[in-house]
N, C-alpha and C positions, 0 to 999 in steps of 0.2 A: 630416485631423487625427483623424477621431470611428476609422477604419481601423487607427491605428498608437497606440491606446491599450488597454492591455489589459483594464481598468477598462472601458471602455465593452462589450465582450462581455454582462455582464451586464445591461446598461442595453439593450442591441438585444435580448435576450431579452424582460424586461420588456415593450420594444414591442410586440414580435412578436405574445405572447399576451394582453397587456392584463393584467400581474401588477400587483397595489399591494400587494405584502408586505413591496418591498425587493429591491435585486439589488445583489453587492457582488462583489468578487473578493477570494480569499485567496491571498497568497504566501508558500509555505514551502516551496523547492525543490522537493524531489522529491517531498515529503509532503504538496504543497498539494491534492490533489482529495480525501486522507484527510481532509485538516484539515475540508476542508469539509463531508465526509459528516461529521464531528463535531461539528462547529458545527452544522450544522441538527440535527442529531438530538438535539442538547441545547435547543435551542429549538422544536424539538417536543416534546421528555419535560416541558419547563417551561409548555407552555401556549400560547406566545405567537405559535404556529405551529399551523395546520393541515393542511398540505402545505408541503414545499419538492421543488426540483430542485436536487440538487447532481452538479454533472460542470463539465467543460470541457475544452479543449484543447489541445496544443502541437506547433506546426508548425513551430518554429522551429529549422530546420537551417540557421541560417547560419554563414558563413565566422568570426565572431567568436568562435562557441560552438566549433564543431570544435575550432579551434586553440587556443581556451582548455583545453579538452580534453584535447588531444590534449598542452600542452607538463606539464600535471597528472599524464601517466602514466596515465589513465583508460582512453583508447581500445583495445582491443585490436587488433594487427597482424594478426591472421588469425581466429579464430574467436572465437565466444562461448561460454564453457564456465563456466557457472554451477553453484556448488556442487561444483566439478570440481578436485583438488589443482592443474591445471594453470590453470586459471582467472588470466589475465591482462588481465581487459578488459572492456569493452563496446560493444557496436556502437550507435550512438544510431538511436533509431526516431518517427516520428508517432503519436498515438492525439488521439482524441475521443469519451469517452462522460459520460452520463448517467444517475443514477437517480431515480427519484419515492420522496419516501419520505412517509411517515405514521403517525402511532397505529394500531398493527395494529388496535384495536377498531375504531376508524374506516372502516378499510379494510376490516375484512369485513364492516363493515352498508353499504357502498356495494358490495358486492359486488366491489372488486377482488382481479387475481389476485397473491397473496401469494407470489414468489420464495422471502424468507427473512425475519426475524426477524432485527435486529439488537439484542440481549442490554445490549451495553458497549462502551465504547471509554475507551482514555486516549491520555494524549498526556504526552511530557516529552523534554529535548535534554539533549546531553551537560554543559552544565552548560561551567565550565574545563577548557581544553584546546588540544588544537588545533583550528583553525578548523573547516579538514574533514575530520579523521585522527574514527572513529567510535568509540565508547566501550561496552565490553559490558554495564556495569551501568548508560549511561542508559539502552540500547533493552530491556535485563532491566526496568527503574522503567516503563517503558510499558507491557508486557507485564503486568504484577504489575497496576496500577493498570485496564488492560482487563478483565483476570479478576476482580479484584476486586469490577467494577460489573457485571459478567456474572453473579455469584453462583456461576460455579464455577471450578475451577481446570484446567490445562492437559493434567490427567492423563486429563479425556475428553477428548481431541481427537484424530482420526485424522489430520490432516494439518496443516499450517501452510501459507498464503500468505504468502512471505516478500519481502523486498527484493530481491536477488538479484543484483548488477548483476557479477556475474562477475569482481570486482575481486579478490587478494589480500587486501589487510586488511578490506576488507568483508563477506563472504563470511564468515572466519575468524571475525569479531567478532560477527558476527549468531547464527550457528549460536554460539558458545558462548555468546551471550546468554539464548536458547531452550534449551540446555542447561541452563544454570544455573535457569532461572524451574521446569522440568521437574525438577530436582532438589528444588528448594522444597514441590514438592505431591509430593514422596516415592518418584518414579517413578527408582530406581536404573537402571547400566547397564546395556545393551540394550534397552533402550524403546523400541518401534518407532512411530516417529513420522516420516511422510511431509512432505517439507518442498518444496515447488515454487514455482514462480518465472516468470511470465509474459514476464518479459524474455528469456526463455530462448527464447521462441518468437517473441516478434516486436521485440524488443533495448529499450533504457529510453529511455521517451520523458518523461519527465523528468517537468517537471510533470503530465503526464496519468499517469505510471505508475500510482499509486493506485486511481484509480477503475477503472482496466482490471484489476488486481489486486482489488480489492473484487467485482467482477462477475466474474471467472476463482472466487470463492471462494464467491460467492452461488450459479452455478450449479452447482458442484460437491456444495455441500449440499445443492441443490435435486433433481441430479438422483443423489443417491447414490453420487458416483465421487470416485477420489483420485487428479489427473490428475497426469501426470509431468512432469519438466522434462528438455525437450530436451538433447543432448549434456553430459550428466555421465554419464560411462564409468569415468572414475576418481574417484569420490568424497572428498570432501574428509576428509581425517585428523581430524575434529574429529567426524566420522557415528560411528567405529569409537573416540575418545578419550573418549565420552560415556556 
């Protein structure tokens, strides 16, 4: 039974290292290991935390998802082409990661090694609509309300870790979202802003995408580079409309 609960994952952690802070799971499809890096790190900024671990994983390639999938128009038939005008799809993948987070002061009077600095986060859904059809101005309200608690706005940013799942209207919807929020801080056309996509390398592993994208973006600040996203040859009309 304790196997085939997903809830209990965090409670076998717990065991494992002898946590009494709390182990919980969050479900927000795709956005559930973001959510969670939000959730701790707001209960760290507020005190009630001195360490958390947020990650987790999804291995769940069964026959019910596929075909759930696959009758949705989701799956791509031949490649994965993210951010790519041809971009029809997604290929579904596994991940499993974790990060330690903490009050940066914290962390450098115990001498840990500091990745990055997380500044802000927000969070907000499309609100009315269609269920799963995506919306450019709730994922612009997210964006807007991150920057906001970051203290700056989009116009320093060399690159974006984005969603990416190489679908048509997703793709579409996202990129004119970050178009939009980049107009906001006054950054007219031709704004060279790098937009990459970790699905693009190893396909969307749904619940775990997040976190894998959160660490694809931690290390890329960390180590100074703006990594690319695999097969976009033809870049999507929305790069060159913005």
């Amino acid at each position: 039974l304790a196997g085939g609960l997903s809830n209990t994952i965090a409670g076998r952690i717990c065991n494992s290292f002898d946590l009494h802070g709390g182990g919980y799971t969050i479900d927000g499809a795709c956005s559930s290991l973001l959510l969670a890096v939000c959730n701790a790190a707001s209960r760290l900024a507020s005190g009630e935390l001195d360490l958390a671990l947020a990650g987790g994983v999804d291995v769940s390639l069964d026959t019910f998802e596929l075909i759930g999938f696959a009758k949705t128009g989701a799956l791509t038939p031949d490649e994965m082409r993210v951010y790519d005008q041809r971009g029809n799809g997604f290929i579904p993948g596994e991940g499993c990661a974790f990060v330690v987070l903490r009050p940066l002061q914290a962390a450098l009077a115990a001498g840990d090694h500091v990745y990055a600095v997380l500044r802000g986060w927000g969070i907000s859904s499309d609100g009315r609509g269609g269920l799963t059809a995506p919306s450019r101005s709730g994922q612009a309200l997210a964006l807007r309300r991150a920057y906001q608690a970051a203290g700056y706005d989009m116009s320093a940013l060399a690159f974006v870790e984005g969603h990416g799942t190489g679908t048509r209207v997703g793709d579409k919807t996202e990129l004119e979202a970050i178009a939009s929020v980049l107009a906001d801080a006054g950054e007219g056309s031709g704004r060279a802003l790098g937009v990459t996509s970790l699905k693009s390398l190893i396909g969307h592993t749904k619940a775990a995408a997040g976190i894998g994208a959160f660490l694809k973006a931690v290390m890329a600040v960390n180590r100074r580079v703006i990594p690319p996203t695999a097969n976009c040859l033809q870049p999507h009309p929305v790069f060159a409309d913005s």
